[in-house]
SEVO-585547 format. One record per atom (N, C-alpha, C, O): z, x, y; residue in one letter. Coordinates in steps of 0.02 Angstrom, whole numbers, padded with zeros to 5 digits, always signed. Last residue first. Layout:
REM residues N
ZXYa
...
REM end
This chain:
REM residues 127
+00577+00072+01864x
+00563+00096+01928x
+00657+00120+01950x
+00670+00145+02005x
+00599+00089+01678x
+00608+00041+01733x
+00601+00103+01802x
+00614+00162+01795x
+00491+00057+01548x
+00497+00100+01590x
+00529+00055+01667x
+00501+00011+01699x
+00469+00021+01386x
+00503-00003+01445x
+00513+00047+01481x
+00547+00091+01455x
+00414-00011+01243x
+00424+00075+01287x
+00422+00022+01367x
+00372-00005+01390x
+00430-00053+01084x
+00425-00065+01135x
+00448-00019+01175x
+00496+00016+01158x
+00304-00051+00953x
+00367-00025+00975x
+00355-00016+01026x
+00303+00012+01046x
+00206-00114+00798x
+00219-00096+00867x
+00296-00077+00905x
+00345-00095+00873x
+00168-00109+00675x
+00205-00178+00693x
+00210-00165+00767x
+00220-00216+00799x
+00022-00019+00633x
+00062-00039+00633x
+00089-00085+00665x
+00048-00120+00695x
-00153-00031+00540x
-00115-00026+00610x
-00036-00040+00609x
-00028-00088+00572x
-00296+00004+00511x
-00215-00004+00470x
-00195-00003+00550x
-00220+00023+00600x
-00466-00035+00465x
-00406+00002+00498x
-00347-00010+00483x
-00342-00042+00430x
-00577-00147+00598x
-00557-00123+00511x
-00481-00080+00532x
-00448-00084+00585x
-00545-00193+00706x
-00614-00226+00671x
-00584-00207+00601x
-00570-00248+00557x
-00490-00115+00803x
-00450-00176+00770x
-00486-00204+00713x
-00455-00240+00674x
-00625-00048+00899x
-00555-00067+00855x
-00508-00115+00852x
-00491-00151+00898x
-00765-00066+00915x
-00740-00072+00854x
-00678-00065+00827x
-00663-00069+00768x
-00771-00086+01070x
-00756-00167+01036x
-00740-00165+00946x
-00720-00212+00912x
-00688+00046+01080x
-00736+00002+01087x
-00715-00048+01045x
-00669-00056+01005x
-00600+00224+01120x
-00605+00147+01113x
-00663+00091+01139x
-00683+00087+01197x
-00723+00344+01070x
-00684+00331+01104x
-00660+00250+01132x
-00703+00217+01162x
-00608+00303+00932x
-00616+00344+01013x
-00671+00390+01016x
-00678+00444+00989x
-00608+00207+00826x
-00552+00225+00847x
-00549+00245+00918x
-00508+00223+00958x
-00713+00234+00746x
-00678+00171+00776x
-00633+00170+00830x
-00629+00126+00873x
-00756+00383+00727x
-00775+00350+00780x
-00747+00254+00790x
-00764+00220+00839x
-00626+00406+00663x
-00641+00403+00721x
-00675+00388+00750x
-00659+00371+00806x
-00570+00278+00536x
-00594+00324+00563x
-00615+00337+00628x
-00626+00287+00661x
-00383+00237+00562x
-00462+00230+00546x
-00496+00270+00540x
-00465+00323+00533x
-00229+00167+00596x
-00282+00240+00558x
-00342+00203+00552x
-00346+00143+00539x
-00122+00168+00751x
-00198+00130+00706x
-00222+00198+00666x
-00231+00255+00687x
+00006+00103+00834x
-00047+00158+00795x
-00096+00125+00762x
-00106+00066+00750x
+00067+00037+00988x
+00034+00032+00933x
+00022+00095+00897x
+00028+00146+00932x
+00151+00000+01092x
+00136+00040+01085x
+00133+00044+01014x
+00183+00054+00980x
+00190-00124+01238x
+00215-00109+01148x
+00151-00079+01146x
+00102-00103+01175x
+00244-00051+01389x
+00184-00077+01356x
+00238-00101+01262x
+00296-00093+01243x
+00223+00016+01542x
+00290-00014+01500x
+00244-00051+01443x
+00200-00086+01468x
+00166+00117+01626x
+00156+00151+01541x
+00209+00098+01504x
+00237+00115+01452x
+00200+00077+01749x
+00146+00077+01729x
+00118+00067+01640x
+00077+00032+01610x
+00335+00167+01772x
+00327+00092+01750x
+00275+00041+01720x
+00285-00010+01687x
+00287+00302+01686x
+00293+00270+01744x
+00299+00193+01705x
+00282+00170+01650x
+00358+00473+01613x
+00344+00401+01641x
+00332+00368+01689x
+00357+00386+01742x
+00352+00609+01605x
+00356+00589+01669x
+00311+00496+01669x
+00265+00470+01702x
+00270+00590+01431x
+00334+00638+01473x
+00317+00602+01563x
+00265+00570+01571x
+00299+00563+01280x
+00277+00559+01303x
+00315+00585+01395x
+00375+00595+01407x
+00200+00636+01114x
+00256+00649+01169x
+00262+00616+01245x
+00223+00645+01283x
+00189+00555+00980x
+00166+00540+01045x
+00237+00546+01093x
+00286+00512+01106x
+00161+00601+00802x
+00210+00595+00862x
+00164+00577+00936x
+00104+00589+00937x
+00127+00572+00641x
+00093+00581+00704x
+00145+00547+00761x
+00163+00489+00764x
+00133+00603+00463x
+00186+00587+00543x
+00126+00603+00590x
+00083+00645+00575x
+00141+00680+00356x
+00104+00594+00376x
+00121+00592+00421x
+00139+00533+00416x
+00181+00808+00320x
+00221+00734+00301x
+00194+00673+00334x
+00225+00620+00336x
+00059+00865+00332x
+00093+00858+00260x
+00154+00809+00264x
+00172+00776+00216x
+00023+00848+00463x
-00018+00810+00396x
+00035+00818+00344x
+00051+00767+00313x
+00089+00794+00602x
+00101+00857+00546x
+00076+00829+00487x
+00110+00785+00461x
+00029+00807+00773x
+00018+00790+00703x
+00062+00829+00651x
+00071+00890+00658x
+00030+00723+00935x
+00021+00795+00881x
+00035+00759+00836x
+00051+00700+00838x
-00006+00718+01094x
-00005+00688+01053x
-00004+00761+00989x
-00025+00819+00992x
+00069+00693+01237x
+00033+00743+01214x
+00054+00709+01129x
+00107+00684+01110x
+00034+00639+01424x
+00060+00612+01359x
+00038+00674+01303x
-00011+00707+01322x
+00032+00700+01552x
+00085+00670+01537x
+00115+00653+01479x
+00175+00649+01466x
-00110+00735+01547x
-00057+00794+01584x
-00004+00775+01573x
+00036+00822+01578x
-00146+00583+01545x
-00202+00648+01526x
-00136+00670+01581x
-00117+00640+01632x
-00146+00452+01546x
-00115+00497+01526x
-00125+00557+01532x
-00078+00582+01501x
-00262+00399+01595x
-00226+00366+01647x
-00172+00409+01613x
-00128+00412+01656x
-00385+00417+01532x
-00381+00477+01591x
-00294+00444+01612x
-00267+00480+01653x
-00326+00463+01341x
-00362+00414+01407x
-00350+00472+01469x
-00327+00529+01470x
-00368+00580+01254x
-00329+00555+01292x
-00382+00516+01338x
-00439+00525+01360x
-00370+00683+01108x
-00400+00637+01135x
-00365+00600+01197x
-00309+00586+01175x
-00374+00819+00977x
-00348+00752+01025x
-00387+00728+01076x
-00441+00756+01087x
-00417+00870+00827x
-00457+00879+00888x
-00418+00818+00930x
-00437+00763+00913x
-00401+00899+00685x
-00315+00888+00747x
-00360+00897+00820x
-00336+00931+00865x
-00471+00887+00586x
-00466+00956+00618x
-00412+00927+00672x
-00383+00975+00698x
-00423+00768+00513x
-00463+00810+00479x
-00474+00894+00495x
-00482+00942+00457x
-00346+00678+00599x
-00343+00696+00531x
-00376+00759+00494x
-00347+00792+00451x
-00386+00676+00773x
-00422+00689+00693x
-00376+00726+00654x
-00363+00786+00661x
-00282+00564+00877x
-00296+00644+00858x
-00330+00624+00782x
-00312+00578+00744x
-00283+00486+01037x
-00299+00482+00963x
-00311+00580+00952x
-00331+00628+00985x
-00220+00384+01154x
-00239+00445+01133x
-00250+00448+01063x
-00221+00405+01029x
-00258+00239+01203x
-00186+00288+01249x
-00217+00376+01226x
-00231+00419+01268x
-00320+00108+01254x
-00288+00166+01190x
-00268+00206+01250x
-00264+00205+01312x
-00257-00064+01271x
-00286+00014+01315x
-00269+00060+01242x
-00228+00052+01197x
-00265-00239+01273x
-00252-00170+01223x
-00276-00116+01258x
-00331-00130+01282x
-00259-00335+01427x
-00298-00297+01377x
-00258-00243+01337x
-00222-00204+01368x
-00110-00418+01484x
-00158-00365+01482x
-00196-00352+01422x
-00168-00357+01368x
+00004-00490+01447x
-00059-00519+01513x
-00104-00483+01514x
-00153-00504+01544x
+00091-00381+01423x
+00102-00435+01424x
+00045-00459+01482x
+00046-00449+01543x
+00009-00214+01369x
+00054-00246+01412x
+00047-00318+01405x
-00007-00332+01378x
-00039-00113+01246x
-00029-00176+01262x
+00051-00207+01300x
+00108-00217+01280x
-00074+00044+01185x
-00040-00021+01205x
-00059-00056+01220x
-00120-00050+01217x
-00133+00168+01023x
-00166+00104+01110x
-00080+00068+01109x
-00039+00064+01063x
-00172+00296+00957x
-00093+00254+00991x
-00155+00206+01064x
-00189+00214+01115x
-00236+00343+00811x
-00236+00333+00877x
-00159+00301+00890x
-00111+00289+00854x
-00301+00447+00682x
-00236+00421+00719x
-00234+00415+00781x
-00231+00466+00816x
-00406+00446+00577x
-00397+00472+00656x
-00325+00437+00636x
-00308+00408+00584x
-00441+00537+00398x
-00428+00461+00459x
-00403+00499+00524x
-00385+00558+00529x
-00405+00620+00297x
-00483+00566+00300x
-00495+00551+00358x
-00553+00549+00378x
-00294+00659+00296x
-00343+00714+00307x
-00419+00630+00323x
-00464+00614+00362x
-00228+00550+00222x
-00213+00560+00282x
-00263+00602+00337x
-00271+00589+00397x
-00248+00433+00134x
-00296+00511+00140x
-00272+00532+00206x
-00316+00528+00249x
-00133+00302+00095x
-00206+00339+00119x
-00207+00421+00131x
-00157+00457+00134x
+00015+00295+00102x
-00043+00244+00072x
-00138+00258+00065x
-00184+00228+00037x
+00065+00303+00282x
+00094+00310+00203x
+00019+00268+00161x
-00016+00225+00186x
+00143+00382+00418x
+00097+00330+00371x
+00116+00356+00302x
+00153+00398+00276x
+00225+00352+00565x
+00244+00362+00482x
+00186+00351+00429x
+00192+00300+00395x
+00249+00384+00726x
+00183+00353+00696x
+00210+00398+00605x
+00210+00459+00594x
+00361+00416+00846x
+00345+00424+00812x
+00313+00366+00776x
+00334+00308+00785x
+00386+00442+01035x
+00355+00405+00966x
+00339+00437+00919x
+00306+00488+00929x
+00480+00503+01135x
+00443+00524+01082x
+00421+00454+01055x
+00462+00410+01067x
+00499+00517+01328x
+00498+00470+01243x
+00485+00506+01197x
+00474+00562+01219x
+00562+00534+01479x
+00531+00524+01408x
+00553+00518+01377x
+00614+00511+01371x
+00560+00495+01666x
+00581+00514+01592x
+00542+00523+01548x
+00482+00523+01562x
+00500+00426+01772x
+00501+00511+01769x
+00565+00535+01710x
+00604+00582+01715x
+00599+00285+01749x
+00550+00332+01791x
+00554+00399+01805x
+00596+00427+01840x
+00712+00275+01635x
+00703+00260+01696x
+00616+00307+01715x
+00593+00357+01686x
+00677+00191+01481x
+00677+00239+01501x
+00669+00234+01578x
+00625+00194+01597x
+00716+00103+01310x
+00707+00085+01382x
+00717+00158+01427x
+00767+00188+01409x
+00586+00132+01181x
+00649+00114+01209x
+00659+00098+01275x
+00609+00078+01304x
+00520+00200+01008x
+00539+00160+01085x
+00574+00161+01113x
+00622+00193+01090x
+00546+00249+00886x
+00544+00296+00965x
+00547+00268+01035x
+00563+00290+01089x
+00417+00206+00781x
+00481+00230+00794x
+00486+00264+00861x
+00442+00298+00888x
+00291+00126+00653x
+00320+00156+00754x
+00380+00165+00741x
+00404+00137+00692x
+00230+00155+00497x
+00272+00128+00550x
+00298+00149+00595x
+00334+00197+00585x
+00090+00096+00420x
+00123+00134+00467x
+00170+00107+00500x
+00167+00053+00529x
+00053+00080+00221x
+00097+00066+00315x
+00092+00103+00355x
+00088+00160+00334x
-00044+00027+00117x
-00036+00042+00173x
+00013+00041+00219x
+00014-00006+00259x
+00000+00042-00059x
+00000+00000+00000x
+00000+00044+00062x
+00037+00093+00065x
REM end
């Protein structure tokens, strides 16, 4: 069976951080991307960043890029999302998804389509 599961959320003031952690289990780990999109309340899904399974090549939206840093450790399945100088902006539930990459990023109408995704975890950033 497939899982992934989020860990790491929480409530954080402005110009803090997080870790997330992303658990999988059930699949080729080496096969598949690993992304992180959110979702704000009223808002579109955004990806956030994705790293390859296969060579650890990352990926970042522009609205993270210098803030969020994404990594991997294949042999225990884990994919972390560092995340650093929050903003209220970034208050979202904060997803993973395995797929492959081009589903994945750079995000298009193909994700969610196939894929594993986890239950989500909530990242509250207060001003």
């Amino acid at each position: 069976e497939v899982q992934l599961v989020e860990s790491g959320g929480g409530l954080v003031q402005a110009g803090g951080s997080l870790r997330l952690s992303c658990a999988a289990s059930g699949f080729i780990f080496d096969d598949f991307a690993i992304g992180w999109f959110r979702q704000a309340p009223g808002k579109e899904r955004e990806g956030v960043s994705c790293i390859s399974g296969s060579d650890g090549s990352t990926y970042y939206a522009d609205s993270v890029k210098g803030r969020f840093t994404i990594s991997s450790d294949n042999a225990k399945k884990m994919v972390y999302l560092q995340m650093n100088s929050l903003k209220p902006e970034d208050t979202a539930v904060y997803y993973c998804a395995a797929d492959f990459l081009f589903r994945l990023w750079p995000p298009s109408g193909l994700v969610g389509t196939e894929g594993y995704w986890g239950q989500g975890t909530q990242v509250t950033v207060s001003s």
